[in-house]
C-alpha positions as CSV (number, residue, x, y, z in Angstrom):
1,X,70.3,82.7,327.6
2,X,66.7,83.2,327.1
3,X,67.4,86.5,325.8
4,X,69.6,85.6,323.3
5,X,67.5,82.9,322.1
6,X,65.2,85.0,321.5
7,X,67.2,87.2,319.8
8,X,68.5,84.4,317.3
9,X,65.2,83.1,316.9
10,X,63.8,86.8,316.0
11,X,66.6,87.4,313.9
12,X,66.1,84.3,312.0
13,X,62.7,84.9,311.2
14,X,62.9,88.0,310.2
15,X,65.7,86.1,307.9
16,X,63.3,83.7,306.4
17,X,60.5,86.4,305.8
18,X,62.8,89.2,304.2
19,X,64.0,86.0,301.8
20,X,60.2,85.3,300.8
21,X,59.6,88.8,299.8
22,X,62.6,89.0,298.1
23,X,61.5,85.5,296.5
24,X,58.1,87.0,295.8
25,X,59.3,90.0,294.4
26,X,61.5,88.2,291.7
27,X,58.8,85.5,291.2
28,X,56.6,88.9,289.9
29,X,59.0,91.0,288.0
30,X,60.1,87.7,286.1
31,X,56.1,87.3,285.5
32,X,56.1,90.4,284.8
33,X,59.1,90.9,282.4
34,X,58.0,87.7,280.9
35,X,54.4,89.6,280.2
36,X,56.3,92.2,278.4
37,X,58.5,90.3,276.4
38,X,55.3,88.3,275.1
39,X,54.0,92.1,274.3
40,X,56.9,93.1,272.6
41,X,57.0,90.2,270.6
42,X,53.3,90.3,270.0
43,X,54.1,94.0,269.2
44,X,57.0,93.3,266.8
45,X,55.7,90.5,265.2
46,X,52.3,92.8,264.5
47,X,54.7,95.4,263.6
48,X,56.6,93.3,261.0
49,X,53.1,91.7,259.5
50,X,52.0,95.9,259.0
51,X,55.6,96.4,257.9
52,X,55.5,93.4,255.0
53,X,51.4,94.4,253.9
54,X,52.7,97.5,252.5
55,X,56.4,96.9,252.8
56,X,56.8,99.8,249.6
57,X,54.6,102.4,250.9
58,X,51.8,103.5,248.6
59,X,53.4,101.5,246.1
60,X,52.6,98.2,248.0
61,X,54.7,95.2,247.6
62,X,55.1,94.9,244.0
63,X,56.4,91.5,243.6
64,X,55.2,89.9,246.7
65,X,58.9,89.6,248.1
66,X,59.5,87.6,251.3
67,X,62.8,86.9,253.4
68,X,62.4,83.4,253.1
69,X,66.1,82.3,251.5
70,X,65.0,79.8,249.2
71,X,63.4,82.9,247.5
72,X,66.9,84.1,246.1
73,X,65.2,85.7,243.1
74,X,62.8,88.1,245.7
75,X,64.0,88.1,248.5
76,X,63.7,91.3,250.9
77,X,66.0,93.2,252.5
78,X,64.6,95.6,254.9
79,X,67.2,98.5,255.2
80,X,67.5,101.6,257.4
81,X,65.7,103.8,255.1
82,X,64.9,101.8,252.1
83,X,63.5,98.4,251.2
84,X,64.7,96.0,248.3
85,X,63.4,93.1,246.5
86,X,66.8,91.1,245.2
87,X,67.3,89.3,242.4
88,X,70.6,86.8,243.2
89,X,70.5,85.6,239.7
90,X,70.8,88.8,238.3
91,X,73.2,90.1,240.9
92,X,70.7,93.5,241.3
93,X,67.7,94.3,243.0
94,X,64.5,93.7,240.7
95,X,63.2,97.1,242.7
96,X,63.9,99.0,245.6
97,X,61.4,101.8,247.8
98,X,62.3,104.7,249.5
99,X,60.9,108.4,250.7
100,X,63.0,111.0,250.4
101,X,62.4,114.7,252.7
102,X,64.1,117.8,253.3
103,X,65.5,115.9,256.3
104,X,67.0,113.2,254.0
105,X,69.8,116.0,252.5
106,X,72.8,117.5,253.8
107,X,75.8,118.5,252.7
108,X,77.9,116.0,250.7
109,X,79.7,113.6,253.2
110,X,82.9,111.5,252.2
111,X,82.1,108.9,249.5
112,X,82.0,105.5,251.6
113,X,83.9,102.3,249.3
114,X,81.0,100.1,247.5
115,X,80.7,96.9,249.4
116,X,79.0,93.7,249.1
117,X,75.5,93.8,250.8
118,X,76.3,92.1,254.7
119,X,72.6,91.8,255.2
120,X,72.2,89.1,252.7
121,X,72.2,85.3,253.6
122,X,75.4,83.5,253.9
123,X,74.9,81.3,250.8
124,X,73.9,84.2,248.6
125,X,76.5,85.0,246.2
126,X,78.0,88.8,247.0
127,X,78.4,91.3,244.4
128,X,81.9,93.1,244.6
129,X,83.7,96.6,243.6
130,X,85.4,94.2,241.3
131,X,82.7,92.8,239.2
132,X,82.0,96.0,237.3
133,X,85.8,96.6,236.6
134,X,87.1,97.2,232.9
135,X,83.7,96.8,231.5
136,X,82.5,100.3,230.2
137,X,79.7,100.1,232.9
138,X,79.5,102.0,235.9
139,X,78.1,101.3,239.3
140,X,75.0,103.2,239.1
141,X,72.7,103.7,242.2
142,X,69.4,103.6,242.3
143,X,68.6,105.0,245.9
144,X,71.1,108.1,245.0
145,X,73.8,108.9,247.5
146,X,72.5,112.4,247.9
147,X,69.3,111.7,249.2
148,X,71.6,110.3,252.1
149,X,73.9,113.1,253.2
150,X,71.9,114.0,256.5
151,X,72.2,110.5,257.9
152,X,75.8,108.5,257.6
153,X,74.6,105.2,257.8
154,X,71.8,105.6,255.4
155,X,74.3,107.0,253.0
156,X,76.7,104.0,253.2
157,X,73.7,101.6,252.2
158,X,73.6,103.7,249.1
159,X,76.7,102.2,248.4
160,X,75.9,97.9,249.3
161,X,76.0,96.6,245.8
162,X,72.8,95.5,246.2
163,X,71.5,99.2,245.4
164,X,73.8,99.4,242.4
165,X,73.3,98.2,238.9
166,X,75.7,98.6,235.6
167,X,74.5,101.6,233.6
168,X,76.3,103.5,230.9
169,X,78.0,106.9,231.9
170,X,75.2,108.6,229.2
171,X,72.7,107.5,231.5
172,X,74.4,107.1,234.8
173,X,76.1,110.9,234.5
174,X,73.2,112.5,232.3
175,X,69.8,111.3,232.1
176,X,69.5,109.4,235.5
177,X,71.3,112.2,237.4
178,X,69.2,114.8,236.3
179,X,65.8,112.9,237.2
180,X,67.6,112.8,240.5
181,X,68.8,116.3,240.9
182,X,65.1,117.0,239.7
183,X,63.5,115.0,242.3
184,X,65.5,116.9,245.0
185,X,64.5,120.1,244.0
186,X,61.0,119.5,244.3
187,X,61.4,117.9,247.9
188,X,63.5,121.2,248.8
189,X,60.7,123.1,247.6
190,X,58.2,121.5,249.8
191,X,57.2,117.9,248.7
192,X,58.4,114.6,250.1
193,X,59.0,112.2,246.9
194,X,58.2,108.5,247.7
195,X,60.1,106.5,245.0
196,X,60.6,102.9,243.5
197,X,63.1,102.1,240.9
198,X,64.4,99.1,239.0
199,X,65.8,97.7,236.2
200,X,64.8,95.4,233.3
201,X,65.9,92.8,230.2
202,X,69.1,91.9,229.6
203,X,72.3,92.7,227.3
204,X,75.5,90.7,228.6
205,X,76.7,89.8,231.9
206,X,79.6,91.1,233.6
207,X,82.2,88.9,235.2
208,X,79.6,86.4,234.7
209,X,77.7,87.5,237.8
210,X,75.9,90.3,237.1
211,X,73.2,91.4,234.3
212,X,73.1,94.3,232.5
213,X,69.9,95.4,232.2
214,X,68.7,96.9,229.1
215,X,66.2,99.7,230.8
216,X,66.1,101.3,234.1
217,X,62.8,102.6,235.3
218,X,61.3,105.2,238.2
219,X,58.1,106.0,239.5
220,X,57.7,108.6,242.2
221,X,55.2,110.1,243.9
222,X,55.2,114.0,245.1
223,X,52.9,114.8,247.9
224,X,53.2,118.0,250.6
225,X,55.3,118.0,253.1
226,X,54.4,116.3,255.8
227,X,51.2,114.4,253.9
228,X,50.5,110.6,254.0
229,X,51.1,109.1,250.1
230,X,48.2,109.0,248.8
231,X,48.2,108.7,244.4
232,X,44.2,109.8,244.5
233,X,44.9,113.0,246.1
234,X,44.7,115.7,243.6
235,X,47.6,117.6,245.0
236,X,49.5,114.2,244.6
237,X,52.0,113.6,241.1
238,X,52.9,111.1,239.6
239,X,56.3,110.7,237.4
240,X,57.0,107.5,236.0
241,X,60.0,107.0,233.3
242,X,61.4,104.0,231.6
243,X,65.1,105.1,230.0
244,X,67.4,102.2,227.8
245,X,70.3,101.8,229.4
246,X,73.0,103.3,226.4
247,X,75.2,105.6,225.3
248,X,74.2,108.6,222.9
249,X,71.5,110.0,225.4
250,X,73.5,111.9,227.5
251,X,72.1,115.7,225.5
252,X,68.4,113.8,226.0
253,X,66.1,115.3,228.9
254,X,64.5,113.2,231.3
255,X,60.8,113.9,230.4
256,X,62.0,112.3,227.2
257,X,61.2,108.6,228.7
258,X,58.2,109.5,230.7
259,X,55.7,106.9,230.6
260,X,53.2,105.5,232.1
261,X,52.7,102.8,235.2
262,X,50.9,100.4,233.5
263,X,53.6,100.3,230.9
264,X,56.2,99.5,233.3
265,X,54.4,96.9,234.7
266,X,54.3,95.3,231.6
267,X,57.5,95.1,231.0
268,X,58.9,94.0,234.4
269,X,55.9,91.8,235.6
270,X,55.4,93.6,238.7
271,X,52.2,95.1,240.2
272,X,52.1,98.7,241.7
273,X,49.5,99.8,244.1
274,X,48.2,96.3,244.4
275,X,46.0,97.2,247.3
276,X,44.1,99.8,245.8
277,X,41.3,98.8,243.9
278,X,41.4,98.1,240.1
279,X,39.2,101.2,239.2
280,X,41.7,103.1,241.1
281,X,44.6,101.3,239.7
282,X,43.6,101.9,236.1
283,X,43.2,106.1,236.7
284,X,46.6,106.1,238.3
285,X,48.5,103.7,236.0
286,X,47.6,104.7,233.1
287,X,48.1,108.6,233.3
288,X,52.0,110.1,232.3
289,X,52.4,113.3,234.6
290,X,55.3,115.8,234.4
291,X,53.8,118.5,234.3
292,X,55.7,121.6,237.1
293,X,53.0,122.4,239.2
């Protein structure tokens, strides 16, 4: 009897003292998983604050745009591989960032449906396949489908409504697409192209939802492969073009509507580079560069 009361009273202790480690163990890793949550929230949120300070890359945040939803006229969707300011009146972005590399292209991939955006807010209204139909306007992108083909769901952003605006088939088919097919040779010849584009003005609505705008508008930056975007390096250039959005261009070369930053900025109210300095702002703004280094 003694024996075995010994034995029940070992066993329970070593009971009680295996269930405080155990106890003690979880009491840590929850401290400790709690301590790296707090990090990775720290982290994120530091991350998202770097993110939103120069949410456009070299071209900063030109119209200040926030995702609070109450700002339906700038609000910012942060995509996979670009990043928009969205106008809900207008039914189009007011400008939209992205870098494009060697990496970015591919062979052509299966043309995905346009779509209504699903990363907007519920109570925004969504733009549909439908709202362009019958009206002699097509569903131009702005971040082209081609700079997409190496990643599938990069490519079917290119094709949320949010990226699209109306834009005659002169421009859409002509113009546009050859600034775009241009743009693609110089990044398979070397250069990564960090581009911004937008529209302007207005000349109807279609289906009462969306605004045609009378002028689309681009401004890239070429740098070396591999090189950090930097407009005050000499090796950097700068193309900047402003084209009206209508038919009887479609023989008209690109270069035609080059212009410079400053002038876009006029017209659209935004402001480009808007961390750099103003001397530095004025050299880079105001200079029109096309030439094929």
């Amino acid at each position: 009897m003694i024996k075995s009361g010994l034995f029940n009273f070992g066993f329970w202790l070593r009971a009680v003292v295996s269930a405080c480690i155990i106890f003690l163990i979880n009491a840590c890793s929850a401290g400790n998983s709690d301590d790296a949550n707090t990090r990775s929230n720290s982290s994120n949120s530091l991350s998202i604050s770097q993110r939103l300070s120069t949410i456009a890359g070299p071209f900063g945040n030109p119209s200040a745009a926030t995702q609070d939803v109450s700002n339906k006229d700038n609000y910012l969707i942060i995509g996979t591989s670009s990043v928009i300011s969205y106008n809900s009146s207008r039914g189009t972005a007011n400008w939209i960032y992205w870098k494009t590399t060697e990496n970015d292209l591919g062979t052509p991939l299966e043309r995905p449906l346009f779509m209504p955006d699903p990363r907007l807010p519920p109570d925004f209204e969504k733009i549909d396949y439908y709202a362009y139909s019958g009206s002699g306007y097509e569903r131009g992108h702005l971040v082209p489908s081609a700079d997409r083909f190496a990643d599938k769901n990069a490519n079917l952003e290119t094709f949320y409504m949010t990226n699209i605006v109306p834009q005659r088939p002169a421009l859409n088919q002509f113009v546009w697409e050859g600034l775009e097919s241009y743009i693609r040779r110089q990044v398979r010849r070397g250069l990564d192209a960090y581009q911004i584009a937008g529209v302007y003005g207005e000349q109807g609505r279609l289906k009462n939802k969306v605004t045609v705008p009378t002028n689309c508008w681009k401004i890239v930056v070429l740098m070396p492969k591999g090189l950090e975007p930097d407009p005050s390096d000499p090796r950097a250039r700068i193309i900047a073009v402003d084209i009206p959005n209508q038919n009887g261009i479609e023989k008209n070369d690109w270069r035609m509507y080059a212009t410079t930053i400053r002038f876009i900025e006029s017209k659209t109210g935004l402001d480009f580079f808007r961390d750099w300095d103003r001397v530095s702002q004025d050299r880079i703004e105001s200079k029109i560069e096309i030439e094929n280094k």
